[in-house]
C-alpha positions, 0 to 999 in steps of 0.5 A: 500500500503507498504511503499516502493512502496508508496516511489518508486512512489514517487521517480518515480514522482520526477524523471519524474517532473526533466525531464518535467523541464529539457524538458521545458528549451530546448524547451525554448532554442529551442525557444529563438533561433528558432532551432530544435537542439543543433547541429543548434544552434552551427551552427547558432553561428558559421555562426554568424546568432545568437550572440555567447552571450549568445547563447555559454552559452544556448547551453552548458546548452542544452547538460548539459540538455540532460545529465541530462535528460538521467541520470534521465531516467535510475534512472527511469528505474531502479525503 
């Protein structure tokens, strides 16, 4: 095998472990506060069901997340 595809697929592997990590702290998220989205987690604080700390700080991680993950994703599509 050439050394840039075994570096591609290497690159391609490290791309898809980022995202499985990235997944996994949203579903933890999504656990923590018993909620589908980012959307009813921000409604669950507003609606004071769930307190805003540290609640706020979740779900700015969960969108920086999802930016992230979207980011690696079309790293992987390009490889």
């Amino acid at each position: 095998m050439p050394e840039t595809e075994i570096v591609r697929k290497g690159l391609l592997a490290l791309l898809q472990e980022e995202i499985r990590l990235a997944e996994s702290e949203i579903a933890n998220i999504r656990e923590r506060y018993d909620v589908f989205s980012k959307e009813a987690l921000y409604q669950a604080i507003e609606d004071g069901k769930v307190a805003p700390h540290p609640a706020w700080e979740d779900y700015i991680v969960w969108k920086n997340k999802e930016a992230h993950i979207a980011g690696l994703r079309q790293a992987a599509e390009r490889q």
